[in-house]
N, C-alpha and C positions, 0 to 999 in steps of 0.2 A: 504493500500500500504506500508505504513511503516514497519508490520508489517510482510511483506512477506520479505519485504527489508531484516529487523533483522533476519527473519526465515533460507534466503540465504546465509545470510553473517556465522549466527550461522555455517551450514552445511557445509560452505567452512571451519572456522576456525577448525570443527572436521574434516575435511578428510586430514586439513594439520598436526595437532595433531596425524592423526592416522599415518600417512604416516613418522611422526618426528621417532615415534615407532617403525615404521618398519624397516625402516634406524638403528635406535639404535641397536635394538637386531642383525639385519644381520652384523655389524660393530662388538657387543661382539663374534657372531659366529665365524667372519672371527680372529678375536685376538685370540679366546682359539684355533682356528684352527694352528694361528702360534706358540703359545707356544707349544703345546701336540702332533704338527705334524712336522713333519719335512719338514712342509711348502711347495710347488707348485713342490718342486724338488724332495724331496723325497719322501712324501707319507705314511709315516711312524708314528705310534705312539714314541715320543719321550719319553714320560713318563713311567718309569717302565722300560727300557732299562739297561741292567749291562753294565759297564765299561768293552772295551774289554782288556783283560791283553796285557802287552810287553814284548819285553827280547830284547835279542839282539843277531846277526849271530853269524858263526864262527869269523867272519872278526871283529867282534864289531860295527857291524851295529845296529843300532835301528828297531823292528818293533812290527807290533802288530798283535794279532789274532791267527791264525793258524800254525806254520813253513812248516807243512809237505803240506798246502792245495795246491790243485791244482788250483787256480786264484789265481794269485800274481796282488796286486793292487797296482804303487808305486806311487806318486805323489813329483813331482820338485815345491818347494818352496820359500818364500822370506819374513822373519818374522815382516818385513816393509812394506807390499806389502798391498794396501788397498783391490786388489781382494781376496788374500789371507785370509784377514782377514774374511772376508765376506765369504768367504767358509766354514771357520773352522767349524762353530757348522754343516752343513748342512754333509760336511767330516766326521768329529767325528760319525755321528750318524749314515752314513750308515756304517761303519767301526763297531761298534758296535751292528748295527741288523746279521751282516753277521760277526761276530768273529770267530766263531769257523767253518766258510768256507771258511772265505778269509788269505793270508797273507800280509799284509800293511807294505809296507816301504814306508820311511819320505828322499828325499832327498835334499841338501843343493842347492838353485840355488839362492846365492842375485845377485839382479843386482846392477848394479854399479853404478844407479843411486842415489839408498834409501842408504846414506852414512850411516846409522846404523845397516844395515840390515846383516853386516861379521859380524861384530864380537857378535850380537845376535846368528848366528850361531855355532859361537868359544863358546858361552854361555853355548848354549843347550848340546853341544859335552861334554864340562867342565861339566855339572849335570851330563849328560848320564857318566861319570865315577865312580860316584859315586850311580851309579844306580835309575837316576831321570829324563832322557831325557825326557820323557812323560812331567810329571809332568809339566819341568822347560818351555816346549814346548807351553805348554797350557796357562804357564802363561804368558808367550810368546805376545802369539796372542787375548790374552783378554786383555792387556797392551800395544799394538802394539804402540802406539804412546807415551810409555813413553820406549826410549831404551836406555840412556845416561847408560856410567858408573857404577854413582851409583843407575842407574834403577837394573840393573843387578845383580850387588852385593848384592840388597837387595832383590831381587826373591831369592836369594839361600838361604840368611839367612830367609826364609818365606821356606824355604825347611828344615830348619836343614842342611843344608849342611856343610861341613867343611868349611869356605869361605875362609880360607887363601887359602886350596890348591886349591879351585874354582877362586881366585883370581891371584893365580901364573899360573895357565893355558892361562886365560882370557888375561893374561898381555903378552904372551909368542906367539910362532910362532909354537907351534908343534901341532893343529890342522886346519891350513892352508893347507897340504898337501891332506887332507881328505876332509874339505869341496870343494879344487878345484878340488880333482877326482870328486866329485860328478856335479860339474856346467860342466865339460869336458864332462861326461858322457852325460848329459842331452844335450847340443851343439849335442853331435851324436845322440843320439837320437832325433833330432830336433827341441826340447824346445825353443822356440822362447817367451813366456812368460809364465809368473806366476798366477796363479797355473796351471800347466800341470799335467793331467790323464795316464795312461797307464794303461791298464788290459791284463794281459798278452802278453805284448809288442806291444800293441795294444793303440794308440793314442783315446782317448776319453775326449768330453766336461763331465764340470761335470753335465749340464743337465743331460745328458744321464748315470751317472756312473754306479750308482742303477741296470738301465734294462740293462746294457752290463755285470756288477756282474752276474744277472740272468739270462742271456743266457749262458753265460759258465758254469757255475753250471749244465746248462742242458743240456752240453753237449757228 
């Protein structure tokens, strides 16, 4: 009897052994899934993706991808915004599988809540003069919660940027006018928060941003 006893308890202890393993590898599955994929939203292999290029309009707007494409994708943002934040990589990378299809503008919407969220914006505008909005953008939202001051000053000197005159912008009111075209803008367009989608003037989650890209493309 003992003996069946120990024979039982052995076979429990292996099938909870095995069952530990199984759990393990489906846990590494699900991790390389979120690094290399672009996670339950996207769908997408992240790895091996190029960076898609920027420039900027006539007007000196920021954007990235395509000029001439026919889907304009623009997204209303806020570089304090914890949703924001949380979008960027999953944003970045379908921006980047569909570059040379789409055209992506970035526009300014802080709220008036996230007190550091203006003049992160006044920031970004100040790089984009210098020909860095991308860049200064990204480091942006991957630093979201450091945006004091001398947060900012020192993303640019992490840029080479010239920082006096990055710092005589930053200090200054002459890209105030710009970022509140763009928060007025988004008001009409009915941007109620952050981050807002639009694909071709077309109000979209960013669940769905990917498969609404891919139906106008085919259309």
């Amino acid at each position: 009897m003992s003996n069946l006893k120990e024979t039982k308890s052995k076979a429990k202890e292996n099938n909870v052994f095995s069952l530990g393993k199984i759990l393990t590898v489906i846990s590494v599955l699900v991790l390389i899934g979120l690094v290399f994929f672009g996670g339950p939203v996207t769908g997408f292999y992240l790895f091996g993706l190029d960076e898609a290029q920027g420039g900027t309009t006539e007007n000196g707007r920021p954007y990235k991808g395509n000029p001439d494409a026919k889907v304009v994708v623009v997204q209303y943002s806020d570089f304090q915004c914890p949703a924001c934040g949380a979008a960027y990589e999953k944003t970045k990378n379908i921006v980047n599988e569909f570059q040379d299809k789409i055209k992506f503008e970035y526009k300014h919407f802080p709220l008036s809540y996230h007190v550091f969220a203006y003049k992160a914006a006044v920031a970004a505008e100040a790089a984009g003069d210098q020909g860095k909005f991308w860049e200064y953008h990204d480091l942006l939202y991957e630093n979201r919660e450091h945006l004091l001051k001398e947060d900012l000053i020192k993303y640019a000197e992490e840029l080479n940027l010239d920082t006096e005159k990055f710092t005589a912008t930053l200090e200054s009111d002459e890209k105030n006018s710009l970022i509140d075209a763009d928060y007025q803008q988004g008001v009409k367009d009915g941007v109620q928060g952050t981050p807002s989608f639009f694909v071709n003037g077309k109000k979209v989650p960013l669940s769905q941003l990917r498969q609404t890209i891919i139906d106008e493309l085919a259309k």
